[in-house]
N, C-alpha and C positions, 0 to 999 in steps of 0.2 A: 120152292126154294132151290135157289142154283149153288151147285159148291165144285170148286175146282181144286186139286190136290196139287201142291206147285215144291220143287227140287231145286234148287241154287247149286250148281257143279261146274266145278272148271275138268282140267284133263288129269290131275292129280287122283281126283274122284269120278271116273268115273267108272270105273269097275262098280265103286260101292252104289253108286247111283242106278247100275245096269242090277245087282243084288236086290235094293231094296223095289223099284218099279215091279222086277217078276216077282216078291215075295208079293207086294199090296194088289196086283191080279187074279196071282191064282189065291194063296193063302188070305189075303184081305176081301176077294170077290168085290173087286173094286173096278168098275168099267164105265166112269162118268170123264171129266176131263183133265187133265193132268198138262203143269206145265214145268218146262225146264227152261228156269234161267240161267244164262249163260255170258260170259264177258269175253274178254278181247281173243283172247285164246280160239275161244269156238266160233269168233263171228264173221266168218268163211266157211263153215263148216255145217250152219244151221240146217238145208235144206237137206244133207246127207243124217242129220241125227231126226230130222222130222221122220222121215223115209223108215231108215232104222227101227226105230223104237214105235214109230206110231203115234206121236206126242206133238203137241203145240209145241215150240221151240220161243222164248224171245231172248233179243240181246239188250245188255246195258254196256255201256261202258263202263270199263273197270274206272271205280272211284280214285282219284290221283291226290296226294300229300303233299304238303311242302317237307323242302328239305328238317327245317326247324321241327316238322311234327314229326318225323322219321325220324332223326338222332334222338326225340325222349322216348320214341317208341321203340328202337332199338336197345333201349336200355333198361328195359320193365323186366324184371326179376319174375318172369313166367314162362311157358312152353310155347308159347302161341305168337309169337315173335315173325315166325315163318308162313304163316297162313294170317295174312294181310289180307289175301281173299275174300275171306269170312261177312268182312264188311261190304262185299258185292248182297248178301242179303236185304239190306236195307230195300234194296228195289224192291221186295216182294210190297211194303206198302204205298208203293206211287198208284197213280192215277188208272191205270193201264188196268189192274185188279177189282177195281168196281164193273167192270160186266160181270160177273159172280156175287152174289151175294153175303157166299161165306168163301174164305180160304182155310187150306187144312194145310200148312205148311211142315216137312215133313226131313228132316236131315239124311242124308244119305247115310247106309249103313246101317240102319233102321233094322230092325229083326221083324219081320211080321210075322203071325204065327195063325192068325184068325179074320175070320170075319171082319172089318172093320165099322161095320155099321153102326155097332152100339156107341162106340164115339162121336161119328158124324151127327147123331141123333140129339149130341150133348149144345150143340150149336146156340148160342144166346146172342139176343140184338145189342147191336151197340159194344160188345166186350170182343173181352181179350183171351180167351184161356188156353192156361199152360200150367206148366207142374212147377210146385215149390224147388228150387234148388237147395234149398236146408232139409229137406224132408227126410229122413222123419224125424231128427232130435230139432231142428229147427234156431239148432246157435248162432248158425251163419245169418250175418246180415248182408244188405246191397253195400255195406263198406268193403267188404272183404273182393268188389268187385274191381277196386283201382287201385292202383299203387299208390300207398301213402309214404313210400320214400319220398315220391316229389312232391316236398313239403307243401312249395309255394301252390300248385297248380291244385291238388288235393285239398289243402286250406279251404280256395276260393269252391271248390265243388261242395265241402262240408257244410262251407256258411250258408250257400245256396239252396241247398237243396236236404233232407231227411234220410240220409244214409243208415238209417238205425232199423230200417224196415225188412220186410220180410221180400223175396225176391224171386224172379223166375228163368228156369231154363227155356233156352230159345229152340232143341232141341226137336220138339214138337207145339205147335202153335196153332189154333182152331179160332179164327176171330171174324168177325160181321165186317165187311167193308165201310161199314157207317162212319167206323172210326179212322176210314184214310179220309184223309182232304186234299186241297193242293196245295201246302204247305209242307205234310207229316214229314214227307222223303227229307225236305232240304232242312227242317227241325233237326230231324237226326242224325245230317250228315253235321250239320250246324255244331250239335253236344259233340258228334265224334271229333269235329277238327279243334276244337275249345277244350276237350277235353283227353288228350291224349296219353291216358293212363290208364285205359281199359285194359284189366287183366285177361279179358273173355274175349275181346274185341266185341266185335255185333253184340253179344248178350247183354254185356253190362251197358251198353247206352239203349238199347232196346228197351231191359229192363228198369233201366232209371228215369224212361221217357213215362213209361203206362204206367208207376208206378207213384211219381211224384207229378207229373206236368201234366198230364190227361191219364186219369187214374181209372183204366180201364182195364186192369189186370185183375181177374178170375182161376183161382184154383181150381183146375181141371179135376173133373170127378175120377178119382183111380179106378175102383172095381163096384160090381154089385155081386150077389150073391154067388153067384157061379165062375168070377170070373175076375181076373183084375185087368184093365183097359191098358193102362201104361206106367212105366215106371222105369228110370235110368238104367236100371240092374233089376233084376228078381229077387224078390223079399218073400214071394209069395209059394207056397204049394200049388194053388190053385195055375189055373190055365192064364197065358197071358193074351192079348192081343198084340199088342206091341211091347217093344224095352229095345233099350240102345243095347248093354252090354248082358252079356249074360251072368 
């Protein structure tokens, strides 16, 4: 089984991206292959961050909007306005990622605190897994991922598709390659330009693709007995492997 550990960073992040790579080294004992994607910013830059870090480098070009998608996206009633970025992720499931088996995709900023084996080991054919975003009371639905101010555009996503489900952080992501094809990437650039009311950006058309259109999303197993694997924040006494915040 091949599994490669892959980072999405522009210049904004990349301290947290120099952070999280040395924590999944030494604290993760992580030494298989790691890549960093990277967009317009870094792509003159590739062969000095390979050198650096040690790491595969590839570039995408940064995803481009029309104007018409930009003035409703500037006007979404959220924090994430500024980091249009985000949606450079989508590259992680193009074509390019099947030499790997599984990807273990991994956001910058990442806390690592352990071993990371016991997750890798969670690896399932054909899925998707990741951690519930409602976890643990579980209220939140994939609605609460688009702006239902704009009435019109929101409508048409409602009648389409089952927004009443349960849904996932794009945070940390362990899934089989089975499930890219040569279509996935332009599907999902596809919902993101059709539907430009993503509160989360990437997250909520990520999660609205594996969860209603190719229902390939799996709740990531949190802890076993000694230990919990991952979780947004710390719930737990026990030891973690990973968590974004503390």
């Amino acid at each position: 089984m091949s599994i490669c550990v892959v980072f999405v960073c522009n210049k904004a992040y990349i301290n947290k991206f120099e952070y999280t790579l040395n924590k999944l080294r030494t604290k993760g004992k992580y030494d298989k292959d790691i890549i960093l994607v990277v967009g317009d910013d870094y792509r003159d830059e590739i062969n000095e961050l390979k050198e650096k870090y040690n790491i595969n480098v590839v570039y995408f070009p940064e995803i481009t909007f029309s104007e018409e998608w930009l003035k409703t996206f500037k006007t979404l009633n959220r924090k994430w306005s500024s980091k249009i970025f985000q949606y450079h992720k989508l590259n992680i499931f193009t074509e390019y990622f099947k030499k790997w088996d599984y990807i273990f995709y991994l956001d910058c900023g990442l806390h690592i605190c352990e071993d990371i084996s016991p997750i890798l080991k969670l690896c399932k054919k054909n899925k998707l897994l990741a951690h519930s975003d409602a976890y643990p009371k579980f209220e939140r639905k994939l609605s609460c991922q688009f702006d239902s101010n704009i009435k019109d555009i929101y409508s048409q996503l409602n009648n389409e598709y089952d927004l009443s489900c349960d849904y996932f952080q794009t945070t940390i992501m362990l899934f089989s390659t089975e499930i890219i094809t040569n279509t996935l990437f332009d599907n999902l650039l596809h919902l993101s330009k059709k539907y430009p009311i993503s509160l989360l950006n990437d997250q909520s058309i990520i999660a609205l693709y594996f969860t209603n259109i190719e229902k390939k999303w799996e709740q990531i197993q949190l802890e076993n007995s000694d230990i919990c694997y991952y979780d947004y924040m710390r719930r737990s006494a026990k030891p973690y492997i990973m968590h974004k915040f503390c």
